[in-house]
N, C-alpha and C positions, 0 to 999 in steps of 0.2 A: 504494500500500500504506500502513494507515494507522500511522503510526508509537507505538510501545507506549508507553505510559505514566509513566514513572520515579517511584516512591516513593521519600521520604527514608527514608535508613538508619533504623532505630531507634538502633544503635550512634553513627552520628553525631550523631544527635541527643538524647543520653544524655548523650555525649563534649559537648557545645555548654552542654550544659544544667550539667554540674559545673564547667566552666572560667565561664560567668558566675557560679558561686554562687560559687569560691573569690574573681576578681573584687569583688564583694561584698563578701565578708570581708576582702580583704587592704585594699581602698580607703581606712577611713581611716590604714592605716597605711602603705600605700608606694603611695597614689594623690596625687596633688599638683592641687591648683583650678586652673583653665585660666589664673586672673588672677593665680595665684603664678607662672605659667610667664609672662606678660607682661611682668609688673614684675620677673623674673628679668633676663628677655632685654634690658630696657634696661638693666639695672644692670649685666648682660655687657656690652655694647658701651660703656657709659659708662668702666668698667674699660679698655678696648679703647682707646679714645678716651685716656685721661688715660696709659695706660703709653706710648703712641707719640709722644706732641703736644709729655708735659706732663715726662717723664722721660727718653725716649729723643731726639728729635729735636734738643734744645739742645745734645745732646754725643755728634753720629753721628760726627762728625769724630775724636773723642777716641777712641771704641770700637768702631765700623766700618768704618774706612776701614785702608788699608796707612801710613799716617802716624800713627796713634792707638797704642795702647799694646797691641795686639794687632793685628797685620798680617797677612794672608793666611798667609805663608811660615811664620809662629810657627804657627798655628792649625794648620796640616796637618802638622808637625812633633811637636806635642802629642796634637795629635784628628784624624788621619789620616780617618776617617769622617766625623764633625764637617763639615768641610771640603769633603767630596765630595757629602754632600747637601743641604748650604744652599743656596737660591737666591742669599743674600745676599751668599755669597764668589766668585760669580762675578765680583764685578767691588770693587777696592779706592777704589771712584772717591765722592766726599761726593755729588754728586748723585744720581749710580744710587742710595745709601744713601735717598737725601733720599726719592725716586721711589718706591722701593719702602715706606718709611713712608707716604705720601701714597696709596699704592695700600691697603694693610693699614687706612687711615684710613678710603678710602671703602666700604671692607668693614663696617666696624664700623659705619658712618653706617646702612648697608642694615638691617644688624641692631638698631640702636637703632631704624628706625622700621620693622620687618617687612617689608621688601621682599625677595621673593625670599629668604625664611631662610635654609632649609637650604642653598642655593647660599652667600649671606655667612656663614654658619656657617663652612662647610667652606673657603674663600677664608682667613676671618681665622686658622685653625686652620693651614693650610699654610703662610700669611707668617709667623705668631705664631714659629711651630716652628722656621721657617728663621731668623728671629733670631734664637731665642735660642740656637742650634747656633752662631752667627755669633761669639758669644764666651760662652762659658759662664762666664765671672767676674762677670758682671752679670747674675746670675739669683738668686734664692734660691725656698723651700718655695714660698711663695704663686705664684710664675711655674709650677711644678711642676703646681701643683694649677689655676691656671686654664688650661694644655693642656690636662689630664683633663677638667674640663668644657667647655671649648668640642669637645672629642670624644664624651661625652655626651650634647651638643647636639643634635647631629645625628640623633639617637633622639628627641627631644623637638618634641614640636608649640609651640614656641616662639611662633608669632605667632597660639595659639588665641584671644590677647587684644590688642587697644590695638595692633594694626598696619596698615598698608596692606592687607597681604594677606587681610583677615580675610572682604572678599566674595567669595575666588576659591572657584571651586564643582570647578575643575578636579584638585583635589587630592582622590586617593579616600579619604584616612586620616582625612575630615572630613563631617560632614552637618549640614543645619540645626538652628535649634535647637528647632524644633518635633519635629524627631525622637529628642532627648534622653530618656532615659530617668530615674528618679529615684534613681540609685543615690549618692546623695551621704554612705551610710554612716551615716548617722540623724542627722547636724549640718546647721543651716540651712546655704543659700546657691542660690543662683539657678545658679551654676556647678557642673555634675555635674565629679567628681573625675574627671582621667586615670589613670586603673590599666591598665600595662600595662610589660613587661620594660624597659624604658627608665626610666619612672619609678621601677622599684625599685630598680635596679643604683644611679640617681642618688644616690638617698636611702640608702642602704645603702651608698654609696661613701663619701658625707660621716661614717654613723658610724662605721664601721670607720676613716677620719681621728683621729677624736678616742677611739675604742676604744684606738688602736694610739700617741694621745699619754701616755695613761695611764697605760697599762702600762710605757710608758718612765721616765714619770717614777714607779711604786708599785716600780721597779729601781732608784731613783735616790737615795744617800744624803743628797743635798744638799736634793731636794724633799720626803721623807719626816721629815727632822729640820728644815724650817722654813726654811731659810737661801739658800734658792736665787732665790726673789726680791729679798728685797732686797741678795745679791751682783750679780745683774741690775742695777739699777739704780746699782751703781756701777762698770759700764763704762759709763764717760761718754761713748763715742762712739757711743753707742744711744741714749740718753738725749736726746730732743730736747722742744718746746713746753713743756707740764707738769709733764714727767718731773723736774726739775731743784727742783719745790719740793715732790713727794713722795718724792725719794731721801733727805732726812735723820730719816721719820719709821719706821724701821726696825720698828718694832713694827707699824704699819701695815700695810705690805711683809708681815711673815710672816702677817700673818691673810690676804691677800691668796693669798696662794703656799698656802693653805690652802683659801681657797674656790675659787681654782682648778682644784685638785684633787676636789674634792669635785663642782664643776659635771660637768668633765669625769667623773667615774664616773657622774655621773646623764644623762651622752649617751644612754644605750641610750633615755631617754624619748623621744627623737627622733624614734623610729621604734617601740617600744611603748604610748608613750601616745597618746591621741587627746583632744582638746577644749579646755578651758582651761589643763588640765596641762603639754598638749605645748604650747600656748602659752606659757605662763609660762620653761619651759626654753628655746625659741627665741627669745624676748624678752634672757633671762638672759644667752647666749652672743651678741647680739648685743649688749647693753651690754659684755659684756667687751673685745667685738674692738675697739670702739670709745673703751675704756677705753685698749689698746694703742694705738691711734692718733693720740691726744692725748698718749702720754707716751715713746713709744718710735719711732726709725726703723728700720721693717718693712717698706718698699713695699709693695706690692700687697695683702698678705698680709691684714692685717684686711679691708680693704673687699672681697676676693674670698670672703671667710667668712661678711661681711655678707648678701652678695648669694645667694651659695646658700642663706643658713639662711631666704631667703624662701620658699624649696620648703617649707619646713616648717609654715608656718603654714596651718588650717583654713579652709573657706567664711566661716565665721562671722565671721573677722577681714577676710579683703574683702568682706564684706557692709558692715562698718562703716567699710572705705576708701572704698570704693563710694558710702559715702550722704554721708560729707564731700565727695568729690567732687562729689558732685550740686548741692550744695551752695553752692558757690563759684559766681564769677560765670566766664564761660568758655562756648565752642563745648559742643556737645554730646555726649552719648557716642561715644566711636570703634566703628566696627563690631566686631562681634565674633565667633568662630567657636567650636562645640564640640566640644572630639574625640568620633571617631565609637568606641564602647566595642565595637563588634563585630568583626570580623572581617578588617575591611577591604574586604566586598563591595560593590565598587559598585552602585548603583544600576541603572544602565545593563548589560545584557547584555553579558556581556566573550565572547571566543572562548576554548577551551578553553585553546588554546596562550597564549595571555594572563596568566589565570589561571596556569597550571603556575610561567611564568616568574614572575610574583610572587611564588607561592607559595615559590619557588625564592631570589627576593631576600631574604623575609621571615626564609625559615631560616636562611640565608646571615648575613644583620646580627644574627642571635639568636644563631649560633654565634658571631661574633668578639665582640659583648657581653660574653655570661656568661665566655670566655675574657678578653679584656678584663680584667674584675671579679676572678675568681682571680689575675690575675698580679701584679694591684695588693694585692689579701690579699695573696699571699706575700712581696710585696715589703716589706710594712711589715711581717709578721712575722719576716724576715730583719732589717729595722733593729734591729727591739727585741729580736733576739738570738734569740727564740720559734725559729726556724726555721735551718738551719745553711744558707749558702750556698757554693757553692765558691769557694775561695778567691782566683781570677783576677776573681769580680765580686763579691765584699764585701768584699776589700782597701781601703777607702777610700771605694770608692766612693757607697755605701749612703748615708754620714754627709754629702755633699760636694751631693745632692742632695735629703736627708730636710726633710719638710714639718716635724719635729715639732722646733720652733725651742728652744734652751736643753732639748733633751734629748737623753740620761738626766739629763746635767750640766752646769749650765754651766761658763760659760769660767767660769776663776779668776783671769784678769789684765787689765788694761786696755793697748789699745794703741792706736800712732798712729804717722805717720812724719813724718822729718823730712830733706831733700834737700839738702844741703850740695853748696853751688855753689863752686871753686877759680878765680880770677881768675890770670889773666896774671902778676900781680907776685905771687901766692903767697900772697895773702889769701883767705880763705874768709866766706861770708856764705851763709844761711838761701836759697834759691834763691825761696823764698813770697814775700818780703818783704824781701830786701836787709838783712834785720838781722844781729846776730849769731847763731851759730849754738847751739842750746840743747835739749839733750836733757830739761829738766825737764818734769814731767807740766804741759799748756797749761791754764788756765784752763776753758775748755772745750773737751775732744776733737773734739767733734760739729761742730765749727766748724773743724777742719783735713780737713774734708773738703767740698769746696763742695757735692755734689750728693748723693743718694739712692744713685746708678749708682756714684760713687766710693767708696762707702763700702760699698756690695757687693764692688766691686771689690778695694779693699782688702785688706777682711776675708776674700777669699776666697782672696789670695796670701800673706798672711802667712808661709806656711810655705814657701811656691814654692823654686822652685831660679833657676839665672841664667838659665833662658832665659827664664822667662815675665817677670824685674823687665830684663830691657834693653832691651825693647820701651818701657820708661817711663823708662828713664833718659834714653833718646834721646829720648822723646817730651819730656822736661821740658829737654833740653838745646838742641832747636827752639826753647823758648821763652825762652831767655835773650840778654842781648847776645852783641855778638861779644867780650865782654871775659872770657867765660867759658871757662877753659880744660876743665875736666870737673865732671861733677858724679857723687854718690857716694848712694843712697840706702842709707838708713839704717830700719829701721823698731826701733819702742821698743815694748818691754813693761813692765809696773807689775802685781806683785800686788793682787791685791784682794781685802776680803773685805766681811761684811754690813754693818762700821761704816766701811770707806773702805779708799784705799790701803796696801799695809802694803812697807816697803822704800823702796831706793831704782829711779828708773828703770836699763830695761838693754837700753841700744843694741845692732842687731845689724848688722851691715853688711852689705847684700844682694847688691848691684853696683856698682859705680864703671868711666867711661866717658868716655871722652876726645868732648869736643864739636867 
């Protein structure tokens, strides 16, 4: 019997026809070049690479292990949850720590050279998480925001550029690039744009970031009268490389804290303008970030701003990366892949049941996205007050892990600690340094904190109670001789304002702990 014929729907093909024209239209605005998603995806794993190697691994001992200044028994005491889902507090042991950096390493290696993406996507995003659950004192915004994107990720055809992976034919979200279409939005480039629910959520996630900075700071009396930079810049234990010979030119500082503000209101060009416009503003915001990272200690935080505002940039500009590169002496192009802008059909005859299930995964990852996307709106409309949360989770907590650094206001005092060591015969002396013991503001704050991690750390118990500073008194009383009878942390405050200190220091004494 001869089997009938099937004509395509008109409705679906009506349906097919308006989702590429919106396609189309939304591309150059929340479609991103396959070689920004390249040069994205190393700048993620380089990130990846330098938070494990270059920050976290010199001092796994100090903040990972049950001998460091946060021990298993603290952490599930404090963050009961925390505790129970980390891979990393399974074991209080400095190697298991070490191994599991070393694992989380070779994850990010994968993704810096496209092997396997979405697999070391998803890998670095599970150990990343697990760590920083492992002690949440040594986190701030920027660690915040690069989970969100390495969760993002995983929507994203990450190694459609400059990866190993770029000849595998096995993956059906990709086709050759003779089969590209020329929807590039009416801008040169040889790269058709990615447009699709992945790449808007992305781009539309970063400005709603800098939306939801804004608004913090057009609430904020300190940024709206001029004066909130350059009080920044005299907490001196932020204050690191450069920062220290543009903190006395105060007039500087507020035109500064002005254009700021001003960038930040022109974020919506982000994502509304297209061509040289929205260049010039992704340019703007990347000299800023990097304006903070020459003068301020932020961790992660600019170079994770840096690396997403690469999404932003048009064909047109890696056209012109493209021909430098060419350029240079060096191997040849790395292969290259382009996303496939339809459907997802593969080529090959799939089975019904096939299809169904994909279709089935497709909606599946579309619904936890766009839910994804609102919960993270809300959340930062909750920060910046826009939104009332209940009061069991915006107690604190909001402010304790908000991207939007120095807002609504900054601090208004400068602080540091100082650990007074008690000897056997009833002398006292500086636990740092064996000197005397000296509560005056130090020469340079940024300097009583050896590392990046300590001075998160720090700054993020200042207000703590005793359980979370005797995990550190012990820890700092391990390090002394045995001629030390106890020691006594103390941490100092100093008002500040936009011409300097104002007052005297005012020691507070945290915990004291017999060694």
């Amino acid at each position: 019997m001869k089997t009938p014929r099937r004509w395509p729907s008109n409705a679906g093909s009506r349906y097919a026809a308006a989702r590429e024209a919106l396609r189309e239209r939304a591309a150059p605005h929340l479609g991103i070049d396959p070689r920004a998603l390249g040069a994205f995806r190393i700048g993620l794993a380089l990130l990846l690479l330098g938070d494990l190697l270059v920050y976290r691994l010199p001092v796994v001992g100090a903040f990972y292990t049950d001998d460091g200044v946060l021990p298993r028994s603290t952490l599930a005491e404090l963050y009961p949850f925390l505790e129970t889902v980390s891979i990393h507090a399974a074991s209080g042991l400095a190697r298991v720590q070490a191994g599991l950096l070393a694992l989380g390493a070779c994850a990010a290696v994968c993704l810096l050279v496209g092997y396997r993406t979405r697999a070391s996507t998803g890998l670095s995003l599970v150990l990343l998480a697990s760590l920083y659950a492992r002690n949440p004192f040594v986190i701030n915004g920027g660690n915040t925001i690069l989970i969100v994107l390495l969760f993002l990720s995983l929507f994203l055809p990450l190694d459609a550029r400059w990866s190993l992976g770029a000849g595998r034919s096995s993956d059906p979200g990709y086709r050759d690039d003779a089969d590209e279409g020329a929807s590039d939005g009416g801008e040169s480039g040889v790269g058709q744009r990615v447009c699709s629910l992945g790449t808007a959520v992305t781009l539309l996630t970063i400005a709603s970031i800098y939306a939801a900075n804004v608004v913090s700071k057009y609430r904020s009396d300190a940024w709206m009268s001029g004066v909130a930079v350059p009080r920044i810049f005299q907490i001196e234990e932020f204050v690191v490389l450069f920062g220290p010979f543009v903190s006395d030119h105060t007039a500087v500082l507020a035109a500064i804290n002005w254009l700021w503000i001003a960038l930040l209101s022109a974020s919506v060009l982000l994502v509304a303008a297209t061509g040289w416009l929205r260049t010039g503003v992704a340019l703007a915001f990347v000299s800023a970030h990097l304006g903070m990272a020459a003068t301020m200690r932020l961790g992660v935080f600019p170079f994770v701003m840096v690396s997403v505002l690469l999404l932003f940039f048009p064909p047109r500009v890696w056209d012109a990366v493209e021909l430098l590169a060419s350029n240079l002496p060096g191997p040849s192009r790395l292969p290259e892949r382009a996303y496939r802008s339809d459907d997802g059909r593969a080529t090959e005859t799939a089975s019904p049941v096939t299809s169904r299930a994909r279709r089935g995964i497709r909606v599946a990852a579309a619904v936890l996205l766009v839910g994804v996307f609102v919960a993270l709106v809300v959340w930062q409309a909750a920060g910046v007050g826009l939104v009332d949360m209940p009061a069991s989770e915006s107690a604190g907590e909001l402010s304790e892990v908000s991207w939007s650094f120095f807002a609504p206001n900054p601090p208004d005092t400068s602080s540091w600690y100082v650990v007074r060591a008690t000897l056997e015969s009833g002398a006292t002396v500086d636990a740092s340094d064996g000197g005397p013991v000296a509560f005056d503001r130090p020469p340079d704050a940024a300097d009583t904190y050896p590392t990046t991690l300590w001075h998160q750390y720090g700054h993020r118990i200042r207000y703590a109670g005793e359980t979370q500073y005797r995990p550190l008194a012990a820890y700092a009383c391990e390090r002394t001789d045995g001629s030390v009878e106890s020691v006594t942390v103390f941490h100092v405050e100093q008002t500040v304002d936009p011409n300097g200190p104002v007052g005297e220091p005012e020691p507070q004494e945290r915990v004291s702990v017999t060694c």
